[in-house]
Each structure stands twice: as structure tokens, then as C-alpha cells.
N, C-alpha and C positions, 0 to 999 in steps of 0.2 A: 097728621092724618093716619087712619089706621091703616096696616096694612091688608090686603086684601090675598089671601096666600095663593086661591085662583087664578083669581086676576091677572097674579103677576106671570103664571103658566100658562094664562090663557087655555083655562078649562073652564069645564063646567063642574059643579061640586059631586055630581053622581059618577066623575071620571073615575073610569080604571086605573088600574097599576100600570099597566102597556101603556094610557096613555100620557100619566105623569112623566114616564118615562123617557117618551117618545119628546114630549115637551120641551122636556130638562134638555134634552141630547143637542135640539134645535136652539133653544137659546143660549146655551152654551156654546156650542160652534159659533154664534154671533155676537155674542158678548165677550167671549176670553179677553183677560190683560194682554195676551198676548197675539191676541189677532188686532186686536185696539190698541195701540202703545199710546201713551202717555194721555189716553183720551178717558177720564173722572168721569164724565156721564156711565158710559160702557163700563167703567169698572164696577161703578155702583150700582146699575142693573143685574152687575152678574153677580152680584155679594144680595143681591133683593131673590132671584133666582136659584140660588145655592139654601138660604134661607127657607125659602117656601116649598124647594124640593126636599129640605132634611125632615121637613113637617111633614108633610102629604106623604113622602113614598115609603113610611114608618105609622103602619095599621093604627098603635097605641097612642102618639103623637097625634096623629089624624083625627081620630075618633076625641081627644081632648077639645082640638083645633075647632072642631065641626060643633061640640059643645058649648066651650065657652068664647069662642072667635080669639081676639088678641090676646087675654088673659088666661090661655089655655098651659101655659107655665107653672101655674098657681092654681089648678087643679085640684089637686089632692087637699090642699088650704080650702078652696073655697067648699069642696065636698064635705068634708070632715067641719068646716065650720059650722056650715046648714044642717047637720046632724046625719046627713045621708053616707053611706060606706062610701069607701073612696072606690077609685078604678084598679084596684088593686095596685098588684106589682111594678113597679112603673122602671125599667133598665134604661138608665141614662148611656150614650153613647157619647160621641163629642156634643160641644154645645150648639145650637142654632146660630152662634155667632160665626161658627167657623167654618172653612167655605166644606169640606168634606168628612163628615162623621163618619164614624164606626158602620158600615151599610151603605154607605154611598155608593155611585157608581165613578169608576176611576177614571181620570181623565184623560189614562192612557187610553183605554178602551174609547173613549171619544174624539179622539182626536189622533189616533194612530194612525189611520189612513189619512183624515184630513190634514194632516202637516206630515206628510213620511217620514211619520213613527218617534218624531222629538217626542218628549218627555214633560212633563209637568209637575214632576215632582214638587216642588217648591211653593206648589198652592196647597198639597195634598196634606191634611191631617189627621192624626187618627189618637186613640185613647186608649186601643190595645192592639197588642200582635193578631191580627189574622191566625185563627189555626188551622193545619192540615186536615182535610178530613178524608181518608179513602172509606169507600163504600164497596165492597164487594159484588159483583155482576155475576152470573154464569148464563153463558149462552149455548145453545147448538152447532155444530161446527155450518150447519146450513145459514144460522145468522149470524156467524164470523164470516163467512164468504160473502154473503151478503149486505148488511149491515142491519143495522134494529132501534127499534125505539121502545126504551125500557120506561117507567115510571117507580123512582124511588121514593123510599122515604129521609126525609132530612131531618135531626135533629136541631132545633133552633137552643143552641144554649144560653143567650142572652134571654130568650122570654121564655123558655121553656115547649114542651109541647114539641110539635112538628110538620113539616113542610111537604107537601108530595110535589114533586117535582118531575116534569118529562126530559129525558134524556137519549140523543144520538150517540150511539154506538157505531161508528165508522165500521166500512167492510177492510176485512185484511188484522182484526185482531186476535193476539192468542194468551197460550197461557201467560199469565203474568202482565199483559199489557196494562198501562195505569194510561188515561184517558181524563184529561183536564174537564170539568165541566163548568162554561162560562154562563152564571147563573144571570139571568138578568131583570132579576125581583132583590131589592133593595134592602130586603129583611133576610136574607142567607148571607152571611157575613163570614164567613168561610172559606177556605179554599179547598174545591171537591174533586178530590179524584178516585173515581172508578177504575178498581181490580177487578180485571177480566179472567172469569179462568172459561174453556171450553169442555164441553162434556163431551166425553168420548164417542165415537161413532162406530155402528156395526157394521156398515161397508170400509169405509178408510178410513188411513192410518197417516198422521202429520206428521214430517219431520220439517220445520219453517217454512216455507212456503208451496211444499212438496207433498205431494199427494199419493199413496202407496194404495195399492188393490189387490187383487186377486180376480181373473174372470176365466169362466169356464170354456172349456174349448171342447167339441165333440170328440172324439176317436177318429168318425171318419175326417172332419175336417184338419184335424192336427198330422193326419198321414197322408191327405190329399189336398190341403189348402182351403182356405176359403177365405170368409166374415164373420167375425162373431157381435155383437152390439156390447156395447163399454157404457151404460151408464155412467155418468160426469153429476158434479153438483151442480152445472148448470144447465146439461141436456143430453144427450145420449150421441154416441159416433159410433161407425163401424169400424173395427181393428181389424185388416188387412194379416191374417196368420197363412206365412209361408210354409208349402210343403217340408212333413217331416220336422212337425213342432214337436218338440218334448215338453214336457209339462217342467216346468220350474222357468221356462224361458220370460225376460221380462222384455218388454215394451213402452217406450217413452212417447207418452202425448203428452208436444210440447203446449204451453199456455191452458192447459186445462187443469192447473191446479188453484192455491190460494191468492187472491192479490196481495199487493205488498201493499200495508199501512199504511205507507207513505205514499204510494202509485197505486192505487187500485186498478187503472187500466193494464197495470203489468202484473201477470201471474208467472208463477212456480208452473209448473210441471206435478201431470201425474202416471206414475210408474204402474203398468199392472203386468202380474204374473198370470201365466197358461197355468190351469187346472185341469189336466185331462179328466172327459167323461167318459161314462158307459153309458151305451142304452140303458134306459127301464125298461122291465119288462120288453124282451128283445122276442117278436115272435117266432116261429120256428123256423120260417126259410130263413130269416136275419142268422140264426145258429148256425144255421146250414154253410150258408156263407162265411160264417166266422170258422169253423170247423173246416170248411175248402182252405179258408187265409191259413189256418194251422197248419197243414199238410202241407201247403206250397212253401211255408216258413222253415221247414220241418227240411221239405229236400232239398231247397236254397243252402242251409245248414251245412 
């Protein structure tokens, strides 16, 4: 009997890619050799499963499969014999017989949680090395504090052409961070990681998790005390400045710096230095006043 590559996913033929995938993930959990030991039916559903997923969740395959049903192998034969162009370029990956080609999804990634984290290597086959791919990012330091959702472009080198793909950018990265991206469309056959760099910022200055400023302080509050407002990347505080500030004076507000990549809920610290000010445009009695502070400076002296 023929096979039914559907069928055997239990989809419908107008299915997504999410949902083949989603399929695969579920029969797989319920079929492994190795959740089924020594039980032939379960093993040959999952060899029936593996088969119809190497078909379906590869565009080029698919588009054959949907054409010619079971004899979609023989493609390019049966197009080229009827005089019509073929489907073009056709990149073989592993064969349909074997349980994971070139573009499968690995069955660590499915079965990592479901068995804590055993391995599966020994079902796993492939017909070339995975290559590295870093793809360079630049972000804002507001979306390293934060995090972001970027959309790249992928080169597909097996078929050519390219992939746009959506990607998270966790909060707490910096320059140089490389960030794994676990693709989960079938035709990125690659392993992707994003080089983060951050662009500079015109308030602060990062040194790893630490946050450097500068905030301005009046004249009269740096000689009598007061509050001044601190701007943060995440909301604004009052800084508490003791009488008899001098300007270069620095100040640590703890947890209001960058999170750590690994702890987001834990941040750096950020540092800011007093900047003494002047009035603008000081009106006349303000002078008057400042000329009195001279004189009383003068014979304190």
C-alpha cells in the first residue's frame, strides 16, 4: 500500500512548517526505540515517521511529494521524460531511508527534557558536517539592557538563496557576546550564532556590568545639600547630595546598572559623578548675593 506521508503526521496537506513540526516532535516522543524497547510495531512507525517528516519539512521534497505522490524520487526522470523542465536544482541531503538527514530536527533537542538530557546519538545520521555560521547584530545599549527581537537574514547554502529568520536577543549582552540561535525550520541546516556588538551611548559608559554617568549638581545644592534626579536606563531616582559636594565626587547606585546574561534579575551598578553648575543667566539680586558670598569668603580668608 502506498504510503500516505500525511497520514502518517496526521496533518492536513495545506499544513505549515510549525505544524509538521510540531507532529514530528509528538510522534517521536511516542514512538522512540527507545521509549519502546524491544517493541517492532513502535519501531516501524517511527522509521514511517522519520520518513514522511524528511519529506514534508524540506520545501523542495515536498513540493515533488505533493506533485507526483509516492514516485516523487523520480521527479526529475519523470519531468525531463515528458519533455517539461525539471524542478531544477534538486540538493540531496541524507536519504529518506535514514532516520535523520541533513536538516532534521535533532533528537537531542526532543527528547532533552523528556528523558533528562540522555542522548540519542546512535539513531542520528547525517551526510555532512553542520557549519558554523556567526551572523553579526548591533544593538543599542537600551536593547542590551533590555532585550530585542531582531530579524535576520540566513543564507541557505545547500539550496541557495535565503532565509529571514526572527531572533531573541536576551537582556544583559555585550560587546562580543555570540548567542546560539536554535532554528526551528528544518531547511536551516546550520549552526547560528550571533555576534553582538553594542553602539555607544551618549549618557553612559559600560565597563561589564557597570554603569559610569556624570550628573549635574547646582552650586547652591553642592554647598547646601539637597536632590538632584539621576536618570537610569530603566527610570529615573533621586541622588541624595551631601553638603559641601565638590564636583568630581562619585556615587554608587547599587542594582541600577546592566544585568548579567546569565541572571538578568541581577545587575551591575551605576557610578555617577557631581558636575558642578552655574546659574544661566543669574539675575541681578542672585549677583548681589553671589558678590555678598565673595566678600564674606574674602574675610573668612
Amino acid at each position: 500500500m502506498a504510503k500516505n506521508y500525511y497520514d502518517t503526521l496526521g496533518i492536513k496537506r495545506d499544513a505549515s512548517d510549525k505544524d509538521i513540526r510540531q507532529a514530528f516532535r509528538r510522534l517521536a516522543r511516542k514512538y522512540h526505540p527507545d521509549v519502546n524497547p524491544s517493541d517492532k510495531s513502535a519501531e516501524a512507525t517511527f522509521k514511517n515517521v522519520n520518513e514522511a517528516h524528511e519529506v514534508l519539512s524540506d520545501p523542495e521534497k515536498r513540493q515533488k511529494y505533493d506533485r507526483f505522490g509516492e514516485n516523487w524520487k523520480h521527479a526529475d526522470q519523470l519531468t525531463s521524460s515528458s519533455g517539461r523542465p525539471g524542478s531544477g536544482h534538486f540538493t540531496r541531503g541524507a536519504g529518506a531511508d535514514q532516520f535523520f538527514g541533513a536538516g532534521s530536527l535533532n533528537m537531542d533537542d526532543i527528547f532533552g527534557d523528556y528523558l533528562g538530557g540522555r542522548g540519542f546519538g546512535h539513531t542520528t545520521t547525517t551526510t555532512r558536517r553542520r557549519a558554523r555560521v556567526e551572523q553579526p547584530v548591533e544593538v543599542t545599549l537600551e536593547e542590551a539592557f533590555s532585550g530585542t527581537i531582531r530579524v535576520i537574514q540566513i543564507a541557505n547554502g545547500l539550496q541557495g538563496g535565503g532565509r529571514r529568520l526572527e531572533v531573541k536577543i536576551p537582556a544583559g549582552v555585550d560587546n562580543g557576546s555570540r548567542i546560539r540561535v536554535r532554528a526551528e525550520s528544518a531547511d536551516l541546516r546550520d549552526d547560528i550564532y550571533l555576534v553582538v556588538s553594542v553602539q555607544p551611548h551618549p549618557r553612559f559608559e559600560r565597563k561589564g556590568n557597570d554603569l559610569y554617568a556624570k550628573v549635574n549638581v547646582p552650586v547652591v545644592d553642592a554647598v547646601l545639600g539637597g536632590e538632584v534626579e539621576v536618570p537610569t536606563l530603566a527610570d529615573k531616582v533621586l541622588l541624595k547630595i551631601p553638603p559641601e559636594t565638590h564636583s568630581g565626587r562619585s556615587f554608587r547606585l547599587t542594582g541600577k546598572g546592566m544585568p548579567l546574561l546569565d541572571s538578568p534579575q541581577t545587575r551591575g551598578s551605576l557610578y555617577v559623578t557631581s558636575q558642578i553648575t552655574i546659574p544661566a543667566n543669574p539675575s541681578e539680586r542672585e549677583k548681589e548675593l553671589f558678590q555678598e558670598l565673595r566678600s564674606l569668603r574674602e574675610d573668612k580668608e
